[in-house]
C-alpha positions, 0 to 999 in steps of 0.5 A: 562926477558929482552930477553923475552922482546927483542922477544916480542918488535922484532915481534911488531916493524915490525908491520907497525901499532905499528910505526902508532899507537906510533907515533899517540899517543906520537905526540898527547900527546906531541901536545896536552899538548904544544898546550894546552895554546895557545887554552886557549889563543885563546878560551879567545880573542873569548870571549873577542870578546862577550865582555867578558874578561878572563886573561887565564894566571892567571888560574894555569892550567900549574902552578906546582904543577897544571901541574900533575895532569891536564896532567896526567888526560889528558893523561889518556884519550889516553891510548885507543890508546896504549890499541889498540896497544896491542890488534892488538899485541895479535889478530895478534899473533893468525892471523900469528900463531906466537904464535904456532910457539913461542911454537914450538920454545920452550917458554912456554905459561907462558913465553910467555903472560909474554914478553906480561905483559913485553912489557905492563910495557914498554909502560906504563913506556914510557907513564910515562917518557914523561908526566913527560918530558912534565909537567917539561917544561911546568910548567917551561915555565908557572909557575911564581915561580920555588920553588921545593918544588911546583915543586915536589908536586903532583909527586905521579900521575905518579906512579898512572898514571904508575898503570891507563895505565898498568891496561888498557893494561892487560885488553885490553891484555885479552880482545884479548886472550879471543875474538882473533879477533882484530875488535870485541876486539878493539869495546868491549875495546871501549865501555867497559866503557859505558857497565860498566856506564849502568850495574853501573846505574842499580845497584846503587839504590840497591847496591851503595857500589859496584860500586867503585869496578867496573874495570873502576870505580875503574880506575876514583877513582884512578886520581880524575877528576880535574879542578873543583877545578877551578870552587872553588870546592873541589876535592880529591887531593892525591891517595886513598890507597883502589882505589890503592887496587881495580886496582892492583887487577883488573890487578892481575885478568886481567893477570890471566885469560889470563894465564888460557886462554892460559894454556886451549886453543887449539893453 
């Protein structure tokens, strides 16, 4: 399996675009989480100037265990850029005809939409360590107690966090092997959640119980949208077991229908 990986991560990395849209996406999660304080602190002296006062710091935005959740929602928000990523990854290997020459070389198409489901745990795995890194300093710099109790409290996001972002990366992966055009798969992954939202829409008033199981739908389930709780609103502070259930199998599906596709087509 590791060497399936190492062929994988070799053709990806003397892509110039995988080192620009890496490099985009970490250094926009790790600005963007530190920075993320002082445009609070900023966005409140401009509306002291209105004469209205708000102490930014007494809201536990970055106080754990707050930090997790708030940055892993965030973060689930920048996932498109790596599902990007991988869907030039796939386009290109049709492009280059680097898939035909891996099946000439020997590797079976299982073997190799496998370095493709391996290369995705990785950046999700990737994805995961540096939120962690990111929300232990921050909570650390901001919280006014270190209690490890607090500090470990809400850490079961990041398993959920690993799930959200491995699910957009087998779909955005399938997306590619069906379509094998980069520009038209990069529009549909773009505007698959307002596809979803209007075909949701529709359906509501005659099957509301079925929108839950809606693939983007389900991925909303799985890290609740937080900040209400800011606001003294309730807010479902734990991983629902059934949105567990609906993403693994989403992604199960995902990854089998690109196994079908690649078995079938003509490379």
């Amino acid at each position: 399996m590791l060497q399936l990986l190492r062929i994988d991560l070799k053709k990806m990395t003397s892509y110039r675009t995988f080192w620009v849209v890496c490099g985009l996406y970490f250094m926009t999660l790790g600005f963007g989480a530190a920075s993320g304080m002082e445009f609070l602190k900023w966005l409140a002296s401009f509306i002291d100037g209105f004469g209205q006062e708000i102490n930014i710091e007494r809201i536990p935005l970055y106080h754990f265990p707050d930090v997790w959740l708030n940055l892993i929602w965030c973060a689930g928000l920048l996932k498109v850029i790596l599902a990007v990523m991988v869907v030039i990854s796939i386009t290109n290997e049709y492009t280059y005809r680097t898939l035909r020459q891996n099946i000439i070389d020997g590797l079976s198409r299982g073997e190799f939409l496998l370095s493709k489901i391996l290369t995705n745990v990785l950046l999700s795995l990737m994805s995961v360590t540096m939120i962690f890194v990111i929300g232990l300093i921050t909570g650390i710099i901001y919280s006014p107690s270190l209690e490890w109790n607090r500090m470990v409290t809400d850490l079961e996001f990041l398993p959920a966090y690993f799930l959200e972002v491995f699910f957009f990366l087998s779909y955005a992966l399938m997306l590619g092997i069906l379509i094998q055009r980069s520009g038209l798969t990069i529009i549909l992954l773009l505007l698959s959640q307002l596809i979803e939202f209007i075909i949701t829409s529709n359906v509501d008033n005659y099957l509301p119980r079925v929108i839950p199981f809606f693939p983007m739908e389900s991925i909303r389930n799985l890290i609740t949208f937080p900040f209400p709780r800011y606001a003294f609103s309730e807010i479902r502070d734990y991983i629902s077991p059934g949105a567990v259930a609906v993403v693994l199998v989403w992604t199960f599906v995902f990854n089998y229908i690109s196994y079908r596709k690649l078995k079938r087509s003509d490379i």
